[in-house]
Biopython code that builds the backbone (N, CA, C, O; Angstrom):
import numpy as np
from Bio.PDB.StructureBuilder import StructureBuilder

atoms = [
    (1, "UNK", "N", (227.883, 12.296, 37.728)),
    (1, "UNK", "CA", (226.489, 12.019, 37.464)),
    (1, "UNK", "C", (226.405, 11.064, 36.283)),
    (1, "UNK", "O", (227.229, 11.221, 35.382)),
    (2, "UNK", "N", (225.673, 10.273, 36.203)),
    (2, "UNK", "CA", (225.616, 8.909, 35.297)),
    (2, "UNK", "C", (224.610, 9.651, 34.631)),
    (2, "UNK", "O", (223.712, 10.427, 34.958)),
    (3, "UNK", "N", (225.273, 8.919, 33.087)),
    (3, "UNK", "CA", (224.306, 9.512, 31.926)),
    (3, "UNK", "C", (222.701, 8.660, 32.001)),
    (3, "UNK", "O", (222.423, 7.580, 32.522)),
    (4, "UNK", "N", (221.705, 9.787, 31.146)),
    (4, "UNK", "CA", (220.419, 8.528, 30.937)),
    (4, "UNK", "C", (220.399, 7.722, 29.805)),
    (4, "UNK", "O", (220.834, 8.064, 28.705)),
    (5, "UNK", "N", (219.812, 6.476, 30.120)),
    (5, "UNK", "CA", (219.541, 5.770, 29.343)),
    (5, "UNK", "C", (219.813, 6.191, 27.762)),
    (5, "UNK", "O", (220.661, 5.528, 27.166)),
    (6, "UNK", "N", (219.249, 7.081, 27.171)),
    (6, "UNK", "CA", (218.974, 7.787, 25.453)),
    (6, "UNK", "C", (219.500, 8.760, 25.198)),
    (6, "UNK", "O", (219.286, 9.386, 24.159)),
    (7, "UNK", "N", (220.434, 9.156, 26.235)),
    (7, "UNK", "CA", (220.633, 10.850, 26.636)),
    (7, "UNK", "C", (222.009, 10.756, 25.858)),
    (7, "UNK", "O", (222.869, 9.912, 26.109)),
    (8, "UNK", "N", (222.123, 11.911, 24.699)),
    (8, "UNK", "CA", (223.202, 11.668, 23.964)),
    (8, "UNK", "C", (224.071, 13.209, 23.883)),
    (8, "UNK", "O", (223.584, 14.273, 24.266)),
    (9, "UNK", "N", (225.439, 13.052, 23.303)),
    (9, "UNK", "CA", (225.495, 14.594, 23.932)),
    (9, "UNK", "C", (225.270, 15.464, 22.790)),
    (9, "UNK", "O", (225.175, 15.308, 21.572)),
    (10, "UNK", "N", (225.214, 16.510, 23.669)),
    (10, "UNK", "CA", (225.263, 17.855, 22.189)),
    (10, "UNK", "C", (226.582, 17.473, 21.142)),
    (10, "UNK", "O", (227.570, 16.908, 21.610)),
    (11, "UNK", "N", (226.516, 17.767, 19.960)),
    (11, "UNK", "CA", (227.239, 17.548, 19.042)),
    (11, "UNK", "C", (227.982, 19.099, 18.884)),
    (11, "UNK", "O", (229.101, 19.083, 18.373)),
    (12, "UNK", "N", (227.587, 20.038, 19.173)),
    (12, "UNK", "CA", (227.757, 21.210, 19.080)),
    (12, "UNK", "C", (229.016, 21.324, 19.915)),
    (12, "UNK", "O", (230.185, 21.598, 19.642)),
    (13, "UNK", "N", (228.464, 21.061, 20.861)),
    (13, "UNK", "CA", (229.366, 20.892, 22.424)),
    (13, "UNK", "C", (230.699, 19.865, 22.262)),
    (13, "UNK", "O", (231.719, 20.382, 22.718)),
    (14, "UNK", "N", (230.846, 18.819, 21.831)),
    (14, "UNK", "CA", (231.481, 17.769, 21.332)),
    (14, "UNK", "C", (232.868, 18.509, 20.278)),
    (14, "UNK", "O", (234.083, 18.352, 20.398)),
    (15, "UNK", "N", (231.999, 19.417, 19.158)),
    (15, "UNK", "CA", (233.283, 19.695, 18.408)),
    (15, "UNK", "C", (233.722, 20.960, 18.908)),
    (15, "UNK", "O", (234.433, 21.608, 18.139)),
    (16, "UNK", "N", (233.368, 21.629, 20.407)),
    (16, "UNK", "CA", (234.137, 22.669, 20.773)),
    (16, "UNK", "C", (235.363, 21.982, 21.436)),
    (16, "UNK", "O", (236.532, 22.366, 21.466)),
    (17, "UNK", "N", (234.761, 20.804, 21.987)),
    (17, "UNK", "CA", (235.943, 20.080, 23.097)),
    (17, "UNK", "C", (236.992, 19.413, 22.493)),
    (17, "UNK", "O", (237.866, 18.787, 23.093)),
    (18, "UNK", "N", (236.874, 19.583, 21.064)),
    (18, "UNK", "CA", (237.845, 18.360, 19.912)),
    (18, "UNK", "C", (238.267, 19.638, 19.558)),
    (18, "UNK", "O", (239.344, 19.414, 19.005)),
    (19, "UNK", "N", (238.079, 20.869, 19.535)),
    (19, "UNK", "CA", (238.690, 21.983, 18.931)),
    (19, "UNK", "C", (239.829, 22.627, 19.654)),
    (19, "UNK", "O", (240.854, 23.046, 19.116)),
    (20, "UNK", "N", (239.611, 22.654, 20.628)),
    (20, "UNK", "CA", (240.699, 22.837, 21.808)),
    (20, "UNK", "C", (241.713, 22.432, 21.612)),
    (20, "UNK", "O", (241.915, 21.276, 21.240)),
    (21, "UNK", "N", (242.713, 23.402, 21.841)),
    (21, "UNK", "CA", (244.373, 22.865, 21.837)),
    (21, "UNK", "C", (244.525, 21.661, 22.393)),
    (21, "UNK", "O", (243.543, 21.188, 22.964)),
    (22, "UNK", "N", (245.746, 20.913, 22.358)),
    (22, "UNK", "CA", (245.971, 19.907, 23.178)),
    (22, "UNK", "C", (246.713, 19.820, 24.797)),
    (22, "UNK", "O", (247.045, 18.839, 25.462)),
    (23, "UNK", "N", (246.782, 20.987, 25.021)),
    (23, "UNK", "CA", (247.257, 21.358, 25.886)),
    (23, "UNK", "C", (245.573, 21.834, 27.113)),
    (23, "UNK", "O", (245.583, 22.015, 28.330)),
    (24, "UNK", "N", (244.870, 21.871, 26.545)),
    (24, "UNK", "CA", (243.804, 22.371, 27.360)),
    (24, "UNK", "C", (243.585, 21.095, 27.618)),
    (24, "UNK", "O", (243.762, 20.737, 28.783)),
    (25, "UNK", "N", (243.108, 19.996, 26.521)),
    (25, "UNK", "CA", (242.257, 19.236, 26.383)),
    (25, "UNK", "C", (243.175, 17.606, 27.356)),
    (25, "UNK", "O", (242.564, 16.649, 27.832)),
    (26, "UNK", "N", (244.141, 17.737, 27.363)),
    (26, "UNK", "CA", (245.122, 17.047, 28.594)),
    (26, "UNK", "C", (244.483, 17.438, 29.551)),
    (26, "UNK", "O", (243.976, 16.456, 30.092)),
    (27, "UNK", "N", (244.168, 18.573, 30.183)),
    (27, "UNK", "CA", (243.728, 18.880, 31.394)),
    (27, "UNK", "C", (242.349, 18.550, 32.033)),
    (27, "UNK", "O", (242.194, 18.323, 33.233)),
    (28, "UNK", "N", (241.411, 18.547, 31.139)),
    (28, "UNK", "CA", (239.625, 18.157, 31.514)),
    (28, "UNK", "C", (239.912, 16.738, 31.614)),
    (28, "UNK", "O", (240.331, 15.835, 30.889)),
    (29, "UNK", "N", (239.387, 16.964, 33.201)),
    (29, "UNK", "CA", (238.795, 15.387, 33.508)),
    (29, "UNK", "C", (237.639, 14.554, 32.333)),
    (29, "UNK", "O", (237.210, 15.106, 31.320)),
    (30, "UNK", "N", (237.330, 13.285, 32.719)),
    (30, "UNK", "CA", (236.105, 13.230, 31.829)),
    (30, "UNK", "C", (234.895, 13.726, 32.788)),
    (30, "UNK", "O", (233.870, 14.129, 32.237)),
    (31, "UNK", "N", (234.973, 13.713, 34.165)),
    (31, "UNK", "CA", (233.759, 14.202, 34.642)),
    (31, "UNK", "C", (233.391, 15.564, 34.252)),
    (31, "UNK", "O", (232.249, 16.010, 34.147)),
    (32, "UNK", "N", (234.725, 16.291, 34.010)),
    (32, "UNK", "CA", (234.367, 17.701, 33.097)),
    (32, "UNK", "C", (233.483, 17.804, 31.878)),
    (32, "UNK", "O", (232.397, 18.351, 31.690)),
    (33, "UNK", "N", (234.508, 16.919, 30.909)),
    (33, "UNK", "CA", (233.989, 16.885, 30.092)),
    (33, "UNK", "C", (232.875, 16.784, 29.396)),
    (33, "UNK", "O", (232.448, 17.402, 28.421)),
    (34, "UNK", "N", (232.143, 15.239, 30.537)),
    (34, "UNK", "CA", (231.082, 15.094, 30.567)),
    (34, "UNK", "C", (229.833, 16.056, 30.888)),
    (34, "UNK", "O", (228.889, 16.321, 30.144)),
    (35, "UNK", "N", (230.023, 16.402, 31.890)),
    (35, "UNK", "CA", (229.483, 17.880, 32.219)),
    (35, "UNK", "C", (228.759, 18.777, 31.170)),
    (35, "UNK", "O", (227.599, 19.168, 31.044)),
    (36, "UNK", "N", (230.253, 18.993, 30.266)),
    (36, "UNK", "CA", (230.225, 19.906, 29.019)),
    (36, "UNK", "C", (229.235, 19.654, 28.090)),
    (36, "UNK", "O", (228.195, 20.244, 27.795)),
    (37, "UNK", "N", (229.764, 18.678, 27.703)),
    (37, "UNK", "CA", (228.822, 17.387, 26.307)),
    (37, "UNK", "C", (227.575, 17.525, 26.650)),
    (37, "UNK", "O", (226.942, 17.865, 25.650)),
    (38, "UNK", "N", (226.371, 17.356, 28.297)),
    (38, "UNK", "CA", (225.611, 16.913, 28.488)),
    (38, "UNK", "C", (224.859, 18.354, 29.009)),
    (38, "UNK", "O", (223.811, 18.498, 29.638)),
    (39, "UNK", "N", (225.538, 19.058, 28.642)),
    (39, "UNK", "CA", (224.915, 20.234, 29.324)),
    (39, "UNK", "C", (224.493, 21.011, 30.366)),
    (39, "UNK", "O", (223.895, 22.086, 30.325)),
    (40, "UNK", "N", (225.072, 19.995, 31.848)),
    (40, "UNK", "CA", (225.091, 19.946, 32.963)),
    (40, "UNK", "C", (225.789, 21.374, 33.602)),
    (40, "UNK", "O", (226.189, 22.387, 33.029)),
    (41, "UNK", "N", (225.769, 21.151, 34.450)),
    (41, "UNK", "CA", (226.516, 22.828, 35.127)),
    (41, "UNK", "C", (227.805, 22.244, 35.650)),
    (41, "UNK", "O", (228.017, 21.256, 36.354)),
    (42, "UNK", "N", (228.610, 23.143, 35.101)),
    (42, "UNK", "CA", (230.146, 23.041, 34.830)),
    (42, "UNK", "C", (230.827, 23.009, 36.095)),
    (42, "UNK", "O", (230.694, 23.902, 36.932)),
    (43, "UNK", "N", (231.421, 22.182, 36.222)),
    (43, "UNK", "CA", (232.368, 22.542, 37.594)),
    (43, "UNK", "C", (233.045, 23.647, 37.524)),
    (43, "UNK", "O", (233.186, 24.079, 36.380)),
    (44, "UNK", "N", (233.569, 24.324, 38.467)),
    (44, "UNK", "CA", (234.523, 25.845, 38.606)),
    (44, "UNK", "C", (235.900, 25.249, 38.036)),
    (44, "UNK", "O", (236.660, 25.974, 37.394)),
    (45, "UNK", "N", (236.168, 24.020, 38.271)),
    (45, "UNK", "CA", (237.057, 23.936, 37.796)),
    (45, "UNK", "C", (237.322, 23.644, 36.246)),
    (45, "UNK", "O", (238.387, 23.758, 35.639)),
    (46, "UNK", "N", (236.555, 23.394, 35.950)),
    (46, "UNK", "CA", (236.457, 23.301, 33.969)),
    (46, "UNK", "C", (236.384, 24.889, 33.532)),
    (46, "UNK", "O", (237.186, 25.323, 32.705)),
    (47, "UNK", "N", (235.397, 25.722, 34.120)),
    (47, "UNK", "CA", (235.130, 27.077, 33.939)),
    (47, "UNK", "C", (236.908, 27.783, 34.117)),
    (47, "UNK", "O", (237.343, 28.488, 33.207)),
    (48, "UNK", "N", (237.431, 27.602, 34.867)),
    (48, "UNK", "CA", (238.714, 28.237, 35.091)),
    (48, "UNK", "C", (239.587, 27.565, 33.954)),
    (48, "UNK", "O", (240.532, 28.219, 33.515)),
    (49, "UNK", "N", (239.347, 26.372, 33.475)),
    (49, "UNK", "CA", (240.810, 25.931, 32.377)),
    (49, "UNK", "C", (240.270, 26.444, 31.293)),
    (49, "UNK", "O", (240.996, 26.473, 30.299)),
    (50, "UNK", "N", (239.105, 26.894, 31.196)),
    (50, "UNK", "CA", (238.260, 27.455, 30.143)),
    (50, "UNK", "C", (238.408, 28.561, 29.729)),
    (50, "UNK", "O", (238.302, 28.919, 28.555)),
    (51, "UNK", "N", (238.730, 29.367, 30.882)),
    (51, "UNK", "CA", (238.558, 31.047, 31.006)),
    (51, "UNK", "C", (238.993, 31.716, 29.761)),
    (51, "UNK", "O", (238.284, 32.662, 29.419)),
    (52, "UNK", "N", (239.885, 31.464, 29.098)),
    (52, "UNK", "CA", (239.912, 32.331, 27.875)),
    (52, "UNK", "C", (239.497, 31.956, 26.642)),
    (52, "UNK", "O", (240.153, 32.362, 25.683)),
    (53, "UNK", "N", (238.502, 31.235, 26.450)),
    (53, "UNK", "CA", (237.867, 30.434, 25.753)),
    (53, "UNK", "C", (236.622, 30.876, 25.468)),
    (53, "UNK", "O", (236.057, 31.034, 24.386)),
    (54, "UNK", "N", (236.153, 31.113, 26.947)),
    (54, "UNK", "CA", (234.664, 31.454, 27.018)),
    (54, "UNK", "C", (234.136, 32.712, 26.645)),
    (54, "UNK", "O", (235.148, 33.317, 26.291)),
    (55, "UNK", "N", (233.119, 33.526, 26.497)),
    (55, "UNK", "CA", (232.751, 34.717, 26.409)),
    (55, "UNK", "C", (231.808, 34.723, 27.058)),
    (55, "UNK", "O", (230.722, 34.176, 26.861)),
    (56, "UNK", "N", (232.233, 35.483, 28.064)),
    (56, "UNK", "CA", (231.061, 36.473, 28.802)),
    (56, "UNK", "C", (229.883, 37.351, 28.519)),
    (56, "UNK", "O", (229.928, 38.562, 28.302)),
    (57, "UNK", "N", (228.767, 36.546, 28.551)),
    (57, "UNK", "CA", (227.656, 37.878, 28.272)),
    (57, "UNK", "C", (227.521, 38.333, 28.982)),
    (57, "UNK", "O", (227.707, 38.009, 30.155)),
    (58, "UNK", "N", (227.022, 39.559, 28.416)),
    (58, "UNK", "CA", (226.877, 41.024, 29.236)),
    (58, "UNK", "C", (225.770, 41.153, 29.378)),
    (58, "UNK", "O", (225.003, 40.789, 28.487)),
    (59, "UNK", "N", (225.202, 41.843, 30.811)),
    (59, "UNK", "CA", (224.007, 41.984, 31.308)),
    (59, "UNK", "C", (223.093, 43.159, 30.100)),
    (59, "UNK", "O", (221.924, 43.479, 30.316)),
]
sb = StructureBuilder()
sb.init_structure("model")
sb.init_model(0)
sb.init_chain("A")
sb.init_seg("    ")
for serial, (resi, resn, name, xyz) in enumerate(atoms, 1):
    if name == "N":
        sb.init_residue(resn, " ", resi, " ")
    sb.init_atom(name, np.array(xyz, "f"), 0.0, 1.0, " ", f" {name:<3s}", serial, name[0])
structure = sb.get_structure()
């Protein structure tokens, strides 16, 4: 998905993806990445290189 025009990414989001080992961060495509940054809904496959990363909320 092509970014908009002004549309900039979360910064928040940005220094989780620079925080990441280098071993994760070899693996995300940029369409992942992008994803991430922009707040978009994650592919399954970013969610899975993610998996121990993430925290699950609880209902």
């Amino acid at each position: 998905m092509a970014k908009l025009p002004n549309e900039k990414p979360n910064p928040e989001r940005v220094a989780v993806l620079r925080s990441l080992p280098l071993e994760v961060k070899e693996q995300i495509t940029g369409e992942e990445a992008e994803a991430f940054m922009y707040g978009r809904e994650l592919p399954d496959s970013l969610l899975e290189k993610l998996k121990e990363y993430l925290n699950e909320e609880k209902p």
